[in-house]
GUKEBA-656485 format. One line per 2 residues: number of its first residue (from 1); their letters; for each residue x, y, z of C-alpha. Coordinates in steps of 0.1 Angstrom, whole numbers, plus 5000, padded with zeros to 4 digits. Layout:
BEGIN
NUM> a> X Y Z ~ ... .
***
This chain:
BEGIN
1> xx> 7026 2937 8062 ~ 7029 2954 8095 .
3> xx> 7040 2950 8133 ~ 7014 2928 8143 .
5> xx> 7001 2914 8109 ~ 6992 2878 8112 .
7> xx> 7011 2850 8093 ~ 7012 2816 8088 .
9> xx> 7043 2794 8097 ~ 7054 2765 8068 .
11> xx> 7080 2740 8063 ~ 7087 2737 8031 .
13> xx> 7124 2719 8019 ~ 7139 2725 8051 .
15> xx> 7130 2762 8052 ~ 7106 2781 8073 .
17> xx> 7082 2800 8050 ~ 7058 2827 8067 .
19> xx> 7027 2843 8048 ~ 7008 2868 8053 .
21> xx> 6973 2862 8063 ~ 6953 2887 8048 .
23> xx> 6923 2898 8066 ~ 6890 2914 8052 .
25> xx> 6887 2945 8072 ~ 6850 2958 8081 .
27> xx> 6845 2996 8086 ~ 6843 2985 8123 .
29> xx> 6877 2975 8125 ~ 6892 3004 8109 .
31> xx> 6870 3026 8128 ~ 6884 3010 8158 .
33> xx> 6916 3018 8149 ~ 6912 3059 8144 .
35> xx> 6919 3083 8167 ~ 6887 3096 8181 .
37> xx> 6898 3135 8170 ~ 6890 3122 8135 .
39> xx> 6854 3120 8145 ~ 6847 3152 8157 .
41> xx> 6829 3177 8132 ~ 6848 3205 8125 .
43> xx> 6837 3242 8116 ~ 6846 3227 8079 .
45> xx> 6826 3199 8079 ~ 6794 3219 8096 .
47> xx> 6795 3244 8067 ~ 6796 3220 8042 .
49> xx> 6768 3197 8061 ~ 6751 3232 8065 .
51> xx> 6752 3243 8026 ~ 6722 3249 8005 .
53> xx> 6726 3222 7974 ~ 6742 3242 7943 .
55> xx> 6731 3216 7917 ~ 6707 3188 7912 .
57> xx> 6711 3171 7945 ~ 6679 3154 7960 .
***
């Protein structure tokens, strides 16, 4: 649970009782939630996209 997590507010025996909704997250949301930086192709990642396949990749 997190800042900002949803819950959901009970009675039960006189008590309040608050639990966590959990959520299905999508590649969307956690997308959404990345700093745009992480998206950027680095020298690193064009190398590797570059590289000849050194096995039995199709």
């Amino acid at each position: 649970m997190r800042v900002g997590s949803k819950l959901k507010l009970s009675i039960k025996d006189n008590k309040i009782v608050l639990t966590p909704i959990e959520e299905k997250l999508s590649l969307e949301v956690l997308f959404a939630g990345s700093p745009r930086e992480c998206f950027k192709v680095t020298l690193e990642d064009r190398e590797w996209i570059d590289a000849k396949p050194t096995g039995k990749e199709v």
